[in-house]
C-alpha positions in Angstrom: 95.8 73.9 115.1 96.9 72.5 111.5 98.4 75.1 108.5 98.4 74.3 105.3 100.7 75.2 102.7 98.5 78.3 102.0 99.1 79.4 105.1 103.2 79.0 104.8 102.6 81.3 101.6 100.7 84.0 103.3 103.3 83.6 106.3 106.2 84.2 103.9 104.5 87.3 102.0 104.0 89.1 105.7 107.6 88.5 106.7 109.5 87.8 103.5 110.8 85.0 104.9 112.0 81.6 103.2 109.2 79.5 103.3 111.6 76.4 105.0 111.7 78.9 108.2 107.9 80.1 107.9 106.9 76.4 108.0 109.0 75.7 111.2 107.2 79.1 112.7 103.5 77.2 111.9 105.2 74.2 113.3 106.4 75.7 116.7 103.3 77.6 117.5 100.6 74.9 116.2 99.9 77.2 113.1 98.9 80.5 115.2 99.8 82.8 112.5 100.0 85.9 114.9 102.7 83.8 117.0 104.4 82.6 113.7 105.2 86.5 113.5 106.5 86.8 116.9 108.8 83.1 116.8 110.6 84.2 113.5 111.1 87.6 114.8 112.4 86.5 118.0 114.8 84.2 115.9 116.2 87.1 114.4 114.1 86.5 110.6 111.6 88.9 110.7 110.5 92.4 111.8 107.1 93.4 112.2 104.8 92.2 109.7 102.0 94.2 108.2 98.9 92.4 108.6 96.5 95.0 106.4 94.5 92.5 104.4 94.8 91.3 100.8 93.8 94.1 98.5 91.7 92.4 95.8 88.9 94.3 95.2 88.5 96.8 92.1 87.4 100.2 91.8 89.3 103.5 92.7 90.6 105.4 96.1 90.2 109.2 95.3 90.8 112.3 97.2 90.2 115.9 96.2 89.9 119.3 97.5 87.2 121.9 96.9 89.7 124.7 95.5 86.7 127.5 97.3 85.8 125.9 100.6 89.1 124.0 101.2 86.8 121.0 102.6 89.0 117.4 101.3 87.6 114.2 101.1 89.0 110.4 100.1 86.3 108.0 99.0 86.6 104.5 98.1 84.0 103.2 95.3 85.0 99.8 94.3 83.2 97.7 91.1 83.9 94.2 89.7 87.1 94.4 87.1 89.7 96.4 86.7 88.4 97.5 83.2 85.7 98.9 84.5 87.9 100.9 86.8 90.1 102.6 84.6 86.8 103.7 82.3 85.7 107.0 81.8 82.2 106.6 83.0 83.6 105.0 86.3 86.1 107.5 87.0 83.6 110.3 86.2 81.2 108.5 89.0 83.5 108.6 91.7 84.3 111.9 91.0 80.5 113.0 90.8 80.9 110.9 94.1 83.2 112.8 96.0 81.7 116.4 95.1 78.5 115.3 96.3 80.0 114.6 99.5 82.1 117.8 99.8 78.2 119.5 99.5 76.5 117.7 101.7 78.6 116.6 104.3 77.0 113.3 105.3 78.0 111.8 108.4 78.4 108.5 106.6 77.6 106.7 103.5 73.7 105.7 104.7 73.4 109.5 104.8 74.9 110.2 101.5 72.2 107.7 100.0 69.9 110.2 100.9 72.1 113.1 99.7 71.1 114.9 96.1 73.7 113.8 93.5 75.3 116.4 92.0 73.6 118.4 89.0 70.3 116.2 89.6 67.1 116.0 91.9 67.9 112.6 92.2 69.3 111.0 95.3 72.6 108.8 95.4 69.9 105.8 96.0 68.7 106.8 93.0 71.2 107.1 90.7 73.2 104.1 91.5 70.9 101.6 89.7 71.4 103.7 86.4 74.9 104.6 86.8 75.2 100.6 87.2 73.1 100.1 84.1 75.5 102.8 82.1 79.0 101.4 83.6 78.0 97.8 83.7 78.7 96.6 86.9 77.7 96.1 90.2 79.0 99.1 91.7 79.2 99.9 96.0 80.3 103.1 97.7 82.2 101.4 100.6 83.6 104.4 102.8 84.7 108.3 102.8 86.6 110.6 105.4 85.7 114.5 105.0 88.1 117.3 106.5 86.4 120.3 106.9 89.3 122.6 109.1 92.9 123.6 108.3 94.8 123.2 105.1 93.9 120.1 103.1 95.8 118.5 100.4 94.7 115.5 98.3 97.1 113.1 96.8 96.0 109.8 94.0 98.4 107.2 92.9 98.5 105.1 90.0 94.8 106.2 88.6 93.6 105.3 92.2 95.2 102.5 93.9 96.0 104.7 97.1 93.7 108.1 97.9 95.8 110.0 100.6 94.1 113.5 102.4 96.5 114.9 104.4 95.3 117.5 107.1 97.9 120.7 108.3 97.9 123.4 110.5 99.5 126.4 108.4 100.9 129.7 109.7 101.7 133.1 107.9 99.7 132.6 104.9 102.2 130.6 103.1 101.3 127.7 100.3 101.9 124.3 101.7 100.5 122.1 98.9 103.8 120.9 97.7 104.6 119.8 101.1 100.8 118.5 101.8 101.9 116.3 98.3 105.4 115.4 99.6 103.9 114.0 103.0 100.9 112.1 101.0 103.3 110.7 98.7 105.4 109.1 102.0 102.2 108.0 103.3 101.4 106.0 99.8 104.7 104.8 99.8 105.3 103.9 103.5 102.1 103.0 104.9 102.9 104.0 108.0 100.7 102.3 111.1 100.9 105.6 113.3 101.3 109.1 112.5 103.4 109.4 115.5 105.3 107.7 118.0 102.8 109.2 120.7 100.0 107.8 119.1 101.3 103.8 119.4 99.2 101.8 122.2 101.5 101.2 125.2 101.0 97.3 124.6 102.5 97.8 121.4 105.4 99.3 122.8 105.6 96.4 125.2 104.8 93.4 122.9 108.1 95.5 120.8 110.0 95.8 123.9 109.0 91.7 124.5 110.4 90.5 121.1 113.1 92.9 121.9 114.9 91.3 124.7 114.0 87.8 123.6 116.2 87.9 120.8 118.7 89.6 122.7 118.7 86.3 125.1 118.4 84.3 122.1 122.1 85.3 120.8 124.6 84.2 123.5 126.9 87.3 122.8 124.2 89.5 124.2 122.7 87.0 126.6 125.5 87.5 129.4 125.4 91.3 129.4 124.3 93.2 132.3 120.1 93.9 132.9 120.4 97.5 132.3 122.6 97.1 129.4 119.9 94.3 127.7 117.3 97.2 128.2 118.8 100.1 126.8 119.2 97.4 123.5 115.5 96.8 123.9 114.9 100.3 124.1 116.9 101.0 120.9 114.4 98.1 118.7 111.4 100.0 120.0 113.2 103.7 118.6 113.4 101.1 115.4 110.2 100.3 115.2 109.1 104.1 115.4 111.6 105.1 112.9 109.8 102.2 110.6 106.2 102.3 111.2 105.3 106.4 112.8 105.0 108.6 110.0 106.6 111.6 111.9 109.3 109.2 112.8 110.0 107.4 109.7 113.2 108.9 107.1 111.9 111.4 104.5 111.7 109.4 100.9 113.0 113.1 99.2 116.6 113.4 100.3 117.1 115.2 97.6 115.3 118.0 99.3 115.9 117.0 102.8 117.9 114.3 104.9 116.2 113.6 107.8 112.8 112.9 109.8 108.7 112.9 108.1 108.5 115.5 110.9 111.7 117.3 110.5 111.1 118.3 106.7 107.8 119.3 107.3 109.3 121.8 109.8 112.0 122.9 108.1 110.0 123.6 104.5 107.5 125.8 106.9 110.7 128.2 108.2 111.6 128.1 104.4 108.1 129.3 103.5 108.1 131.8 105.9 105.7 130.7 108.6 105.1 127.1 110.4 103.8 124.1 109.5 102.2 121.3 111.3 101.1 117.7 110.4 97.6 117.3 112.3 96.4 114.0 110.3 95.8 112.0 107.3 93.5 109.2 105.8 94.6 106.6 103.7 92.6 104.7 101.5 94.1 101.5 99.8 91.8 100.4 96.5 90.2 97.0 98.0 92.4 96.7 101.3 90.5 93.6 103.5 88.3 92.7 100.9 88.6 89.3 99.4 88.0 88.9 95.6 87.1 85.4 94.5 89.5 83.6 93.0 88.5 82.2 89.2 90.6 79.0 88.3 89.7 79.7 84.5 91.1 75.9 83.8 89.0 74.2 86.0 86.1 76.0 84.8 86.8 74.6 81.3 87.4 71.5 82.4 83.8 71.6 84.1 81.8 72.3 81.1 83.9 70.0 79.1 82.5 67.1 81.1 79.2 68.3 81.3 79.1 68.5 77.5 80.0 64.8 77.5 
């Protein structure tokens, strides 16, 4: 399989490594990019890489709670420019977007088509083609998570490049928003692949456990050391991969209000608080993550009508 220098670039920003080394990782593995991963890792150059896709498209990733029902929802409506995502009328649309959906409750977003938008007699169907007329741009509702039970808390960042709804199981009617908030604002941060180190597929934990001991018989120290000894090291890396990439697992980003675990400042702010706290789940939206954007080379254009004009 051949790579091109494109794919050494994309290599290098999933494992920040120098591009020399990225290029002998295409090289070794016949430019498998998945295998790349796994070769520099073994070599000791990379940990895991995060393979979400480019985020490239425009538009916003909101969340909000209905302050009577308590129903959240994050929505993702994406348009063509970021202009047109930072207007008024946009924001205002995604908004009337996500109250809609609190209302009706559709099961996904064919059914909110068919849903009344909010304040009208019109559907969503409906409105679009005006609302696209008004904003002017193409504009597409691409995806929405509703969480009807518990204690919800919404959480936007940066005008709606991450829309976080974190879901919590609260006892003795105390107020967890701020920790709802605090958890959303690690889950923006972070970007954590699990919740929790339960929730990681066992061939993850192999594959981990894999890479583990291969670099451990890659370094000659290490190589000579006793079976049970090499496992208990592998079974550290895996304890490091929870710690980076299971929410519950991961260090809190506050120490200035608590050192330790995700999961250990969520319990300890519940005892504070007077009752118990749980993390159940959480959605993450990221504005345009997986969507590819097309590319404009503005000087080529240029250059094209320059000729044709000759």
């Amino acid at each position: 399989m051949a790579f091109t220098a494109q794919d050494v670039k994309t290599l290098r920003e999933m494992t920040n490594v120098g591009m020399m080394d990225c290029k002998k990782a295409l090289q070794a593995t016949d430019g498998d990019m998945d295998k790349a991963v796994d070769w520099l890792r073994e070599k000791g150059l990379a940990k895991a890489a995060k393979k979400a896709g480019r985020i490239a498209a425009e538009g916003m990733a909101y969340a909000t709670v209905c302050p009577s029902c308590g129903t959240g929802v994050v929505v993702e409506v994406n348009c063509e420019t970021d202009f047109c995502a930072k207007s008024d009328l946009f924001t205002a649309f995604v908004k009337d977007i996500a109250t809609t959906i609190i209302m009706n409750k559709p099961a996904d977003v064919d059914a909110l088509m068919n849903c009344k938008y909010v304040d009208t007699d019109l559907t969503v169907a409906e409105t679009i083609p005006a609302k696209v007329m008004s904003i002017g741009e193409n504009l597409q509702i691409r995806r929405f998570t509703i969480f009807a039970e518990g204690t919800n808390v919404a959480y936007v960042h940066m005008g709606g490049t991450h829309g976080v709804l974190v879901n919590l199981a609260v006892e003795g009617g105390i107020d967890a928003t701020e920790v709802g908030k605090n958890v959303a604002m690690q889950i923006a941060a972070m970007n954590p692949k699990h919740w929790d180190k339960s929730l990681v597929p066992q061939d993850v934990i192999d594959h981990e456990k894999e890479v583990a001991l291969a670099l451990i018989e890659s370094n000659p120290k290490d190589a000579a050391k006793p079976q049970a000894v090499k496992e208990k090291i592998a079974a550290g890396k895996v304890n490091s991969y929870y710690k980076d990439f299971c929410l519950l697992q991961q260090d809190f980003v506050r120490s200035d209000i608590f050192k330790g675990s995700v999961e250990g400042y969520i319990a300890d702010a519940g005892k504070k608080l007077g009752g118990s706290i749980k993390f159940v789940d959480a959605i993450h939206y990221v504005k345009g993550e997986g969507i590819e954007k097309k590319e404009e080379d503005f000087a080529a254009e240029v250059a094209a009508q320059m000729n044709m004009g000759k």
